[in-house]
C-alpha positions as CSV (number, residue, x, y, z in Angstrom):
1,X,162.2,-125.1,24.5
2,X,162.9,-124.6,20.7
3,X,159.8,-123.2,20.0
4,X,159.2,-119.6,21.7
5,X,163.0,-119.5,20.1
6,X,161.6,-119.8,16.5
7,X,158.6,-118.1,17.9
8,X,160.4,-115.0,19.0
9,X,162.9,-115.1,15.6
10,X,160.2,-115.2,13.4
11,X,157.9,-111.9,15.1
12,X,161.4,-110.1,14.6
13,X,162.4,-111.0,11.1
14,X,158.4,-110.5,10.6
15,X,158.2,-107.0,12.0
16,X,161.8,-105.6,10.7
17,X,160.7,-106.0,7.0
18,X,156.4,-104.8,6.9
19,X,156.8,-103.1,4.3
20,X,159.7,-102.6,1.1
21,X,161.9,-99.5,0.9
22,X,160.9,-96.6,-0.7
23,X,162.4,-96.6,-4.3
24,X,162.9,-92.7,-3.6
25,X,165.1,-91.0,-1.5
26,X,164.1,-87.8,0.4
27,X,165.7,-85.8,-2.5
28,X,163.7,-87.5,-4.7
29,X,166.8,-89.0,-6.5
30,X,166.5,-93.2,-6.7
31,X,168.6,-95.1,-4.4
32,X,170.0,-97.0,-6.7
33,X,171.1,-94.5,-8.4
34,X,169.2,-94.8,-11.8
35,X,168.7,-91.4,-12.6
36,X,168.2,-88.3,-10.8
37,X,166.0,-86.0,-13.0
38,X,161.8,-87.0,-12.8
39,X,159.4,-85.4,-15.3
40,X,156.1,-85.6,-15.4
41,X,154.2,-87.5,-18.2
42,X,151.7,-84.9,-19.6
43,X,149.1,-87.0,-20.8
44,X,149.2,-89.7,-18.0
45,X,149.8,-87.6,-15.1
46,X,152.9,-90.2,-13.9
47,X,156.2,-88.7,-13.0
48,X,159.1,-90.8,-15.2
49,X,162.8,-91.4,-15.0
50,X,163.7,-88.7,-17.8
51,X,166.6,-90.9,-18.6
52,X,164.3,-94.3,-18.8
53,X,161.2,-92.6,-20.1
54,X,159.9,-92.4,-23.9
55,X,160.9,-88.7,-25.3
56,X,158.8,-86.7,-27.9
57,X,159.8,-83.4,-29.2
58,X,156.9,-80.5,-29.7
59,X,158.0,-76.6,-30.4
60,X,161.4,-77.0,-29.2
61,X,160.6,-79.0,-26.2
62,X,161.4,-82.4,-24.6
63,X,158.4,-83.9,-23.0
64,X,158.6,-87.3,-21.7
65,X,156.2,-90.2,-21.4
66,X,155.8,-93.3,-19.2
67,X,154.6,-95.6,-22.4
68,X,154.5,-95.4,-26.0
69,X,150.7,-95.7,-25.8
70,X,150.8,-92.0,-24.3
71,X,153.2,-90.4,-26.0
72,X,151.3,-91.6,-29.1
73,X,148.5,-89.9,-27.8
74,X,150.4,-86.7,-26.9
75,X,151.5,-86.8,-30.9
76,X,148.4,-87.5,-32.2
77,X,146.9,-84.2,-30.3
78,X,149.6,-81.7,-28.9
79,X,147.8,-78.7,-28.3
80,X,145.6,-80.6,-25.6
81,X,148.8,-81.5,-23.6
82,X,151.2,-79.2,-24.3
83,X,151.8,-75.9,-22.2
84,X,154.0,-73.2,-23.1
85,X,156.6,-72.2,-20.6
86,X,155.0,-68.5,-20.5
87,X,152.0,-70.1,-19.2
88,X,153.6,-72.3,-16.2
89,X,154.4,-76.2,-16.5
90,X,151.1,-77.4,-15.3
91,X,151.0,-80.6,-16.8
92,X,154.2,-81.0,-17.9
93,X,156.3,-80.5,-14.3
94,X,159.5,-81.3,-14.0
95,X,160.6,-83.0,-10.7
96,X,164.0,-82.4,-9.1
């Protein structure tokens, strides 16, 4: 009699959590609170917490990097990643 009990418990508790909750909300701003403003890394391509993320300055402007390993490589070549705001923010795209 216990069994189809647990049986039945388990295939709820089972299909209520299939998958973890979405770190973002539809805003784009974390749950949790940690931050509200997302950049995008221009080397890497990853959009970053702009308040957790590794900032360079180049020319004036704050770009912002998932690692040190790319924002190392950013330094060590700027002209590659860097776009000028008269030219658009391909590459470097801030997220809001």
């Amino acid at each position: 009699m216990k069994l189809p009990i647990v049986a039945a418990l388990l295939a709820f508790a089972l299909s209520s959590c299939s998958r973890p909750p979405d770190p973002w909300d539809s805003r784009g701003d974390r749950i949790l609170g940690i931050g509200s403003s997302r950049a995008e890394d221009p080397v890497s391509g990853i959009i970053v917490d702009k308040d957790l993320s590794i900032k360079r300055q180049y020319k004036g402007t704050t770009y912002y990097f998932e690692s040190s390993a790319t924002a190392d490589v950013f330094m060590a070549h700027p002209s590659e990643y860097a776009v000028p705001e008269s030219e658009g923010r391909e590459g470097r795209v801030d997220v809001r």
